[in-house]
C-alpha positions as CSV (number, residue, x, y, z in Angstrom):
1,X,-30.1,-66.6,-28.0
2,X,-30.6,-68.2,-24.5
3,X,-27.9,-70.7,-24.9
4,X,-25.7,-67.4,-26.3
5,X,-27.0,-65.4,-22.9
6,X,-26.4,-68.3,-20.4
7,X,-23.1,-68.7,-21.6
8,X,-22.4,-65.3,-21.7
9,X,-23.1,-65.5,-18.1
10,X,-21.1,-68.5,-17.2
11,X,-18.2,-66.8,-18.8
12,X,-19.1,-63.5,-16.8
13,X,-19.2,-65.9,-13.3
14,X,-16.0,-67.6,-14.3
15,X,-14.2,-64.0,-15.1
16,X,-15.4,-62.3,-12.3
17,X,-14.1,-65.8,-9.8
18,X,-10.9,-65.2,-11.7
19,X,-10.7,-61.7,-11.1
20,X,-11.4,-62.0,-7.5
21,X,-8.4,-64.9,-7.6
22,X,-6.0,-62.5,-8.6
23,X,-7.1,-59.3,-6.4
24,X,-6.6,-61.7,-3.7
25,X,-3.3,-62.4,-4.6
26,X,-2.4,-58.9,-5.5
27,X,-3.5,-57.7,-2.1
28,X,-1.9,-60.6,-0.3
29,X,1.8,-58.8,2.3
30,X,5.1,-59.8,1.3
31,X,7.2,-62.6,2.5
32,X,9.1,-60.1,4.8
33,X,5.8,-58.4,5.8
34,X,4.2,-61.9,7.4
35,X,7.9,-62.3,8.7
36,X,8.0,-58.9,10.3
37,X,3.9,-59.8,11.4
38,X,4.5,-62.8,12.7
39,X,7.0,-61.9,15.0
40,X,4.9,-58.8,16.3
41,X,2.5,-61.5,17.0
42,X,4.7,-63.7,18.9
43,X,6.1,-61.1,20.9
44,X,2.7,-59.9,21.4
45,X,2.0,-64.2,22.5
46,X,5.2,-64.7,24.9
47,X,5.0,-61.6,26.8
48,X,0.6,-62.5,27.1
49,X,2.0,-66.2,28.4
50,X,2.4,-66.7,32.0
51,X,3.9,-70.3,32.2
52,X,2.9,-74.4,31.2
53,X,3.7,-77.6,31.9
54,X,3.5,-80.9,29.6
55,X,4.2,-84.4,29.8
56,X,6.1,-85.1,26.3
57,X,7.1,-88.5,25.6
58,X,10.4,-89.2,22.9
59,X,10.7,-92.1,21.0
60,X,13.2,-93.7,18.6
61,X,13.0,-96.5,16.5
62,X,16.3,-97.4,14.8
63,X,16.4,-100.3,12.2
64,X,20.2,-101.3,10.9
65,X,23.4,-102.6,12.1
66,X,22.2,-105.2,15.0
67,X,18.7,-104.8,13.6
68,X,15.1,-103.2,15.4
69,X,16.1,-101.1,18.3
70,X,13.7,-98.7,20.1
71,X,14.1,-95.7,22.8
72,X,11.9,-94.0,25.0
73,X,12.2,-90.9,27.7
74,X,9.2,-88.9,29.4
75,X,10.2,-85.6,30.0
76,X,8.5,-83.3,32.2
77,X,8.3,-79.9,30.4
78,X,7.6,-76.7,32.7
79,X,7.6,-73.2,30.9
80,X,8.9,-70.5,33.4
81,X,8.5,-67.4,31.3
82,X,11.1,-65.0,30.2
83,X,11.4,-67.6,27.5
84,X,13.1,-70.1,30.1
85,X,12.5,-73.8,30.5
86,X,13.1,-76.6,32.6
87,X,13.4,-80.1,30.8
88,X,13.3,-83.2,33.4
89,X,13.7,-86.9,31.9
90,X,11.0,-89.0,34.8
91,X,11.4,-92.3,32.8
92,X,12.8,-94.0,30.1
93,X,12.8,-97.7,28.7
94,X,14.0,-99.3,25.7
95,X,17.4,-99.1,24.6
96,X,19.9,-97.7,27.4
97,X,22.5,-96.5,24.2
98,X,19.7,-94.6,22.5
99,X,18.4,-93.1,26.0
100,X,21.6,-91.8,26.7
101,X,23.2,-90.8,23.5
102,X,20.2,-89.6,21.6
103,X,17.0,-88.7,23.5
104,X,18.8,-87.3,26.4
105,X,21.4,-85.3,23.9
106,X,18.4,-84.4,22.3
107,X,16.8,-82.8,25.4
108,X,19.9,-80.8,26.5
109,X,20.2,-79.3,23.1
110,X,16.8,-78.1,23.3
111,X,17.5,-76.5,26.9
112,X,20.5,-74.6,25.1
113,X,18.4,-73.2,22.5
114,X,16.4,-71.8,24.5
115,X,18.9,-69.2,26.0
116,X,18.8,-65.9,24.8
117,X,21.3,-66.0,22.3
118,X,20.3,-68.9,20.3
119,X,16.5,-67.9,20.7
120,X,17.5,-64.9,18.1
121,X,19.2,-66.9,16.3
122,X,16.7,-69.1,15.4
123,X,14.0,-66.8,15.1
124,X,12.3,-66.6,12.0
125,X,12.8,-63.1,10.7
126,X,14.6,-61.4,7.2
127,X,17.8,-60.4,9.4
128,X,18.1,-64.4,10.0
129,X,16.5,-66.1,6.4
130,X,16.0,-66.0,3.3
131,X,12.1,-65.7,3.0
132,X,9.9,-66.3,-0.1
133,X,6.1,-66.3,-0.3
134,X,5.6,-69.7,-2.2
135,X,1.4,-69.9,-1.7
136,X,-1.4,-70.3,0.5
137,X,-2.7,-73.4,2.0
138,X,-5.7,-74.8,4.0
139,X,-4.5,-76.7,7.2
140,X,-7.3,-78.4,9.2
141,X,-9.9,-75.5,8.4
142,X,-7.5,-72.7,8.6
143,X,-6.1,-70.4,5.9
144,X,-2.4,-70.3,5.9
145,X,0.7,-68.6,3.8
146,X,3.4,-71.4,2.8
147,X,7.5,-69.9,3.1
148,X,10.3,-71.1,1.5
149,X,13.0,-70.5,3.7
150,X,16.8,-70.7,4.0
151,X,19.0,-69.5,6.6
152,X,21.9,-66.7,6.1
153,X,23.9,-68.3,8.6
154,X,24.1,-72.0,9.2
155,X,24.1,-73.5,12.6
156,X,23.0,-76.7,14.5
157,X,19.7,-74.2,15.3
158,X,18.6,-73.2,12.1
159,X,16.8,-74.8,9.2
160,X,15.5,-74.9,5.5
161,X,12.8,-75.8,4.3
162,X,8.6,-74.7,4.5
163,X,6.5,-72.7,7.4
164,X,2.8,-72.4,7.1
165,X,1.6,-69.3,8.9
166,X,-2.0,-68.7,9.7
167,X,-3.8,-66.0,7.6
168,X,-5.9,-65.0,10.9
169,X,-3.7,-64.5,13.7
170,X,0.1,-64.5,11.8
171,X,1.2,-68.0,14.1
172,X,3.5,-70.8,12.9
173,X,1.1,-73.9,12.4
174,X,3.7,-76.1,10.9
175,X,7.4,-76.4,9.7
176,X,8.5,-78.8,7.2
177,X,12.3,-78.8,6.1
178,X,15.7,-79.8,7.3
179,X,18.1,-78.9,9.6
180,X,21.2,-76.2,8.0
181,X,23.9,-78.7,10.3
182,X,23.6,-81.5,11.6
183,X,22.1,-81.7,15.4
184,X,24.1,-85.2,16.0
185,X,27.7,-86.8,14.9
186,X,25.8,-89.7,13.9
187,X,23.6,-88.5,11.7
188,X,24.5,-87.7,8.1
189,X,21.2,-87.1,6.5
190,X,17.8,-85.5,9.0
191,X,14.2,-83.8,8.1
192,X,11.6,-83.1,10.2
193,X,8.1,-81.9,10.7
194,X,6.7,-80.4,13.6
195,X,3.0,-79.0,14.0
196,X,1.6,-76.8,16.1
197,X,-2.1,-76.6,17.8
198,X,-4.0,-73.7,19.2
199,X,-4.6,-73.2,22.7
200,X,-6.9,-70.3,23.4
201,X,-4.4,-67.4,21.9
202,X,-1.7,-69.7,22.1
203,X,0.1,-71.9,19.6
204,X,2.0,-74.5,21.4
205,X,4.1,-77.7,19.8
206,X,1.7,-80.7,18.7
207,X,4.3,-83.3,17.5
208,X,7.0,-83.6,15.7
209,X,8.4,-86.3,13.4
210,X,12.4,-86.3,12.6
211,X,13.7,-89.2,10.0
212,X,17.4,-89.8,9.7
213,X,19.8,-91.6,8.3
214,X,22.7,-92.5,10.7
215,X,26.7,-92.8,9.4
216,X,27.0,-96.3,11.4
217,X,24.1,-97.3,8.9
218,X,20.7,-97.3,9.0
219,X,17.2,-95.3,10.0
220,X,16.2,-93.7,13.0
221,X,13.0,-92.2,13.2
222,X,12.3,-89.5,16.0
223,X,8.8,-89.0,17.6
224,X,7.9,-86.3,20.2
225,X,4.4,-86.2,21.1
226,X,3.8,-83.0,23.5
227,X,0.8,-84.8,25.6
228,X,-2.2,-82.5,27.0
229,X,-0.4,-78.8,28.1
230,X,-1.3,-76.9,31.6
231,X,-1.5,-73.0,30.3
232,X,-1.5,-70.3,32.2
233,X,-1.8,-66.8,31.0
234,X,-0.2,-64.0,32.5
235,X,-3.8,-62.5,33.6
236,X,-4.9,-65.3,34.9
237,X,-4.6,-67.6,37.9
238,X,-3.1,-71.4,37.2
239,X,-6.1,-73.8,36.0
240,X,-6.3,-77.2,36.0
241,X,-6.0,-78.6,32.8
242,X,-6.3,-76.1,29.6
243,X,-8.8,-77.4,27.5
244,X,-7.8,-77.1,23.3
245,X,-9.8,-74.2,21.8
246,X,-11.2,-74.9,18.8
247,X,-10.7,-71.7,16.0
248,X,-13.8,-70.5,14.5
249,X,-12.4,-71.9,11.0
250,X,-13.1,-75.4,11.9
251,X,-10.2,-76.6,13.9
């Protein structure tokens, strides 16, 4: 009879664990509701942010037709608000093509996305993708929802493939996918994945890594590391050096 009643009870823990499973998951918003969240929350972010500055470094390392080849540009990143930046190469070494024709290319592409036009388009919202609710996920400590996602219109700015959004404060902690065109005419194949780190209230770019195949032949593999940020709220006057805030999940 005790083995019958302890059992009984390990089946009871084991249903009831199940039970609260699938309550979770029944109670968990929609794809379009986290969309429609998320972008409340970011609007609620940008208009909180005052300005930052960064010292990002970009590096490519190439390996095909005239074997290794490597390029590298700092870039002096300054946040202005209103959505605006200003992008400034202060050094570069390496190869002078791949300076030139990629990272530099690569720089003005991302000042042009961030004018207003191409800022909507590439926002993440159910007017601009496809969105599906594929799971949840723990990133460094923190809950998140994974998306699917696939844009209605294809451009140079958009992308498919996987955001992780944080359960707690609706922010984009990581996209994994591809781009829906190609950003370059020498690349025929690209993917990417690009991170995100918290910064007080603020989610900010960690680093990203972009590997593609080039038409002339062979691999380039794209690196931006986004260095230690200056933030300044809106309500606040400019520190010295923000210092990373670590989330009360464990980040």
């Amino acid at each position: 009879m005790r083995h019958l009643a302890g059992g009984l009870v390990l089946l009871g823990v084991v249903w009831t664990a199940g039970a609260r499973t699938q309550a979770q998951e029944l109670a968990a918003p929609s794809a379009d509701e986290i969309a429609a969240r998320l972008m409340e929350k970011n609007a609620e972010r940008q208009a909180a942010l005052g300005s930052y500055t960064s010292e990002r470094t970009y590096r490519v390392e190439y390996n095909g037709t005239g074997g290794e080849h490597h390029g590298e540009i700092v870039v002096h990143a300054e946040y202005l608000g209103a959505g605006q930046k200003r992008l400034t190469v202060v050094e570069e070494s390496g190869s002078k093509v791949i300076c030139e024709r990629v990272l530099r290319k690569m720089v003005e592409s991302e000042q042009e996305a961030s004018e207003k036009a191409n800022r909507i388009q590439s926002t993440l919202s159910p007017a601009n993708y496809n969105i599906e609710l594929v799971g949840q996920e723990s990133m460094d400590g923190v809950r998140a929802w994974v998306l699917r996602v696939s844009p209605k219109e294809e451009s140079k700015f958009t992308y498919r493939g996987r955001v992780w959004v944080s359960e707690d404060d609706y922010a984009v902690m990581r996209i994994q996918g591809e781009p829906a065109k190609s950003p370059s005419w020498w690349i025929s194949r690209a993917s990417f994945d690009w991170r995100y780190q918290r910064y007080g209230e603020f989610w900010l770019p960690e680093k990203s890594v972009a590997s593609s195949h080039v038409k002339i032949g062979g691999d380039a593999r794209l690196t931006i590391e986004y260095g230690t940020y200056q933030v300044v709220a809106k309500d606040e006057k400019p520190a010295t050096t923000a210092r990373l805030v670590e989330s009360t999940q464990g980040r």
